[in-house]
C-alpha positions as CSV (number, residue, x, y, z in Angstrom):
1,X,0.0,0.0,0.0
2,X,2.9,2.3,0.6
3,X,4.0,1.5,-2.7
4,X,0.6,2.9,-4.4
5,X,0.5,5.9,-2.3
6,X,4.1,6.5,-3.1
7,X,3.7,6.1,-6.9
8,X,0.2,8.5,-6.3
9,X,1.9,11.6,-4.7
10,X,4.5,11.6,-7.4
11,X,1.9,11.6,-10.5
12,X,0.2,14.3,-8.2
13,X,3.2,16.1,-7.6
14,X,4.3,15.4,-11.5
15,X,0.8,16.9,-13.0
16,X,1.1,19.7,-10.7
17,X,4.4,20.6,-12.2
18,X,3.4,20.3,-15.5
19,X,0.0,22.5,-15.3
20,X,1.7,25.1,-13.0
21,X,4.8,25.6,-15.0
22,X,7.4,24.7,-11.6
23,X,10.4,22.6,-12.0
24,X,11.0,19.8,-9.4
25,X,14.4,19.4,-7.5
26,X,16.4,16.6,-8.5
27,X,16.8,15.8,-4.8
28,X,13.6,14.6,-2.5
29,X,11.4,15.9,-5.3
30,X,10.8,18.9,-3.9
31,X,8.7,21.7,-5.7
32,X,10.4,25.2,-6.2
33,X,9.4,27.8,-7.9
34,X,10.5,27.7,-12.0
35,X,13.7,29.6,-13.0
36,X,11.3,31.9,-14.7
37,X,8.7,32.9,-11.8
38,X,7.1,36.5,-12.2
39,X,9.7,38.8,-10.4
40,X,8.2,41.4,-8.1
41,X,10.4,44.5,-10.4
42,X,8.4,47.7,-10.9
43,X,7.6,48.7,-14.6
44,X,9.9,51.6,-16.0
45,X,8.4,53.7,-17.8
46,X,10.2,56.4,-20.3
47,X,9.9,59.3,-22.7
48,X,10.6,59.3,-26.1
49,X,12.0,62.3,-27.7
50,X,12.7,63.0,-31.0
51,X,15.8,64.9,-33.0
52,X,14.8,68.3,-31.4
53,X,14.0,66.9,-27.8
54,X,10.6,67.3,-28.1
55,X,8.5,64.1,-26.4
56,X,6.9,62.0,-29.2
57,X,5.8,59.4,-26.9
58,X,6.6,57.0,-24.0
59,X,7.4,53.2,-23.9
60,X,7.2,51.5,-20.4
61,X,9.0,47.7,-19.9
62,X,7.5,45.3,-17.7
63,X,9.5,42.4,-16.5
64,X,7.7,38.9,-16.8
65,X,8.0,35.4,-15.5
66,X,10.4,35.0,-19.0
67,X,11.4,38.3,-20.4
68,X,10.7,41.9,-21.0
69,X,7.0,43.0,-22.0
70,X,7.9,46.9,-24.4
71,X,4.3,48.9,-24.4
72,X,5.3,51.9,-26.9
73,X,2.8,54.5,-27.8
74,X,4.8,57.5,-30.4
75,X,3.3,59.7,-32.6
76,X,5.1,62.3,-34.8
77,X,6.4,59.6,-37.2
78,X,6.3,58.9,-40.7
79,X,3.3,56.4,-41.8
80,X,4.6,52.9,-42.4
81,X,7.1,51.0,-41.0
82,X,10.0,51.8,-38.6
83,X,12.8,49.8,-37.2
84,X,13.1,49.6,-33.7
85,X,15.6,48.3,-31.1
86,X,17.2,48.3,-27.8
87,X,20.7,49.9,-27.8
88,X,23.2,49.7,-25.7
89,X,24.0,52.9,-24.0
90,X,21.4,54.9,-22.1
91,X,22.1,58.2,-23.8
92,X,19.8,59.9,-26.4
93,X,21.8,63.0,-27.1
94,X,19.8,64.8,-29.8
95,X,19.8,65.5,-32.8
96,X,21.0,61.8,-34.7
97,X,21.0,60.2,-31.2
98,X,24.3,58.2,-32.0
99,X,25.2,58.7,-28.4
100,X,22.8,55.2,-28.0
101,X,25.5,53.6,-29.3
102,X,25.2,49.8,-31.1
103,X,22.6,47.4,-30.8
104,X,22.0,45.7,-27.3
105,X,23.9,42.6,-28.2
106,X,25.4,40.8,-25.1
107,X,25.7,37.2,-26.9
108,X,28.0,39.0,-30.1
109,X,25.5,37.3,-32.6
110,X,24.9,39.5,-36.1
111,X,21.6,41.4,-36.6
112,X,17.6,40.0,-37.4
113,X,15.4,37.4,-37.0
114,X,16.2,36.3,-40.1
115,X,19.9,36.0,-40.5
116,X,21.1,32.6,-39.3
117,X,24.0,34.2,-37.2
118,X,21.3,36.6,-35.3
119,X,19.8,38.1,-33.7
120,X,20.6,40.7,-31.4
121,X,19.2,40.3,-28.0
122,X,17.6,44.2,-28.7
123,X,15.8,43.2,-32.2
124,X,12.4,44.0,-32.2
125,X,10.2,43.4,-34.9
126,X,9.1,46.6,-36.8
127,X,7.0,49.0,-35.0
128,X,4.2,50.6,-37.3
129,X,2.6,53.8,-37.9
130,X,-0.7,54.8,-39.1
131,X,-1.5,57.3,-41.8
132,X,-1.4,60.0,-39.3
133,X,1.9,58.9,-38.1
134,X,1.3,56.9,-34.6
135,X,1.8,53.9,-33.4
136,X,1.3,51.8,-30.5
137,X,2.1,48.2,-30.3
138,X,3.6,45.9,-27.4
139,X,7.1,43.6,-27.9
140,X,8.0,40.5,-25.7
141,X,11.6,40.2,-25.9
142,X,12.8,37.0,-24.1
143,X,16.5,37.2,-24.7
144,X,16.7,40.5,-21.9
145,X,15.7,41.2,-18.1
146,X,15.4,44.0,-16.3
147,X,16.8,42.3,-13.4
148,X,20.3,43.9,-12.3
149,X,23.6,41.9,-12.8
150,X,22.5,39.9,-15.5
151,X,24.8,40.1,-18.6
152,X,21.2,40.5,-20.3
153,X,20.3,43.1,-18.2
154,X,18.5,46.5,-19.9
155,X,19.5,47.8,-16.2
156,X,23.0,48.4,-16.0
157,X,25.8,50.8,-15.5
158,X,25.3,53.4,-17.6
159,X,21.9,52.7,-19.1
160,X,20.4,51.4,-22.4
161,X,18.0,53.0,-24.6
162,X,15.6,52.3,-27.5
163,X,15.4,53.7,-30.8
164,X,13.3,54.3,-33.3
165,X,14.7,54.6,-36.3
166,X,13.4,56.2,-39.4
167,X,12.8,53.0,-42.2
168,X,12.0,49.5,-41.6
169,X,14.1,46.9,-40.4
170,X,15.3,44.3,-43.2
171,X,15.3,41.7,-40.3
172,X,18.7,40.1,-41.5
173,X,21.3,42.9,-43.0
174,X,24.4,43.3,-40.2
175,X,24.6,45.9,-37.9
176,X,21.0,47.4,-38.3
177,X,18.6,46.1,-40.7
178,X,19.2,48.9,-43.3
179,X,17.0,50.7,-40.8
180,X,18.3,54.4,-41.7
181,X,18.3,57.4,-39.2
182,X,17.4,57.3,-35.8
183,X,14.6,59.1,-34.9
184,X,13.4,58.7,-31.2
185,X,15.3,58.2,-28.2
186,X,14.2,56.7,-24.5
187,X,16.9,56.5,-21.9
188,X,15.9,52.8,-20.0
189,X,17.7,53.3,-16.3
């Protein structure tokens, strides 16, 4: 009987694993929490300015369980398609904002979701305005955290920032996607 009850608390213990998303400890079969548990950071929220300094908008970055969750809202911009990344210095001196440096790339892996040696761990996919020249859209990027000390980390010394740029991103061409000028700045500290 100790067998069955045994062999019953582990299929127990087993589904609730698997419908809860927690991993088990190798030793004693203990439940802990997953690597990935919801981490009690506050959101950041940001302006985004534009080439004369002027806010254009604000994005605010929400860490989850696995990830960062990027809510932008911009207006001000050309209608179409714009690339969009996180860089990796938390600087947006106007008017090119070159200041932002390169692309948040903490793994050294080449640019785009579709190049086989990428992508950057700050690649977004394209952000996209309407015909009067807003946008709003939300991003999940699981290759950062806005936990501190992390090599992926969009907190660190010295900041990060996000971009907008002024074309769309080819999704594949190294260093940027062929993305053009950049066009709005947010400092992420």
């Amino acid at each position: 009987m100790k067998l069955r009850k045994s062999s019953l608390l582990t299929v127990i213990v087993l589904l609730f694993i698997a419908t809860t998303g927690c991993e088990a400890q190798e030793t004693f079969g203990k439940v802990t929490a997953a690597k990935d548990s919801p981490v009690s950071l506050q959101p950041i929220t940001t302006d985004i300015i534009n080439g004369k300094g002027e806010k254009i908008g604000t994005a605010k970055f929400t860490q989850l369980a696995k990830g960062v969750q990027i809510d932008v809202s911009a207006s001000g911009l050309k209608p179409g398609l714009h690339g969009i990344h996180i860089h990796e210095t938390g600087k947006c001196e106007i008017p090119d904002f070159k200041s932002a440096g390169s692309h948040f790339n903490p793994s050294e892996k080449e640019h785009g979701y579709d190049n086989p040696k990428g992508e950057h761990a700050g690649d977004l996919a394209n952000l996209v305005a309407d015909a009067n020249g807003n946008a709003q859209a939300q991003f999940v990027l699981t290759t950062v955290t806005l936990q501190k000390g992390q090599s992926d980390s969009l907190i660190r010394t010295g900041g990060t920032a996000l971009v907008i740029h002024e074309d769309p991103d080819d999704m594949h061409t190294d260093p940027s996607g062929n993305s053009g000028n950049r066009i709005g700045c947010a400092v992420i500290q």
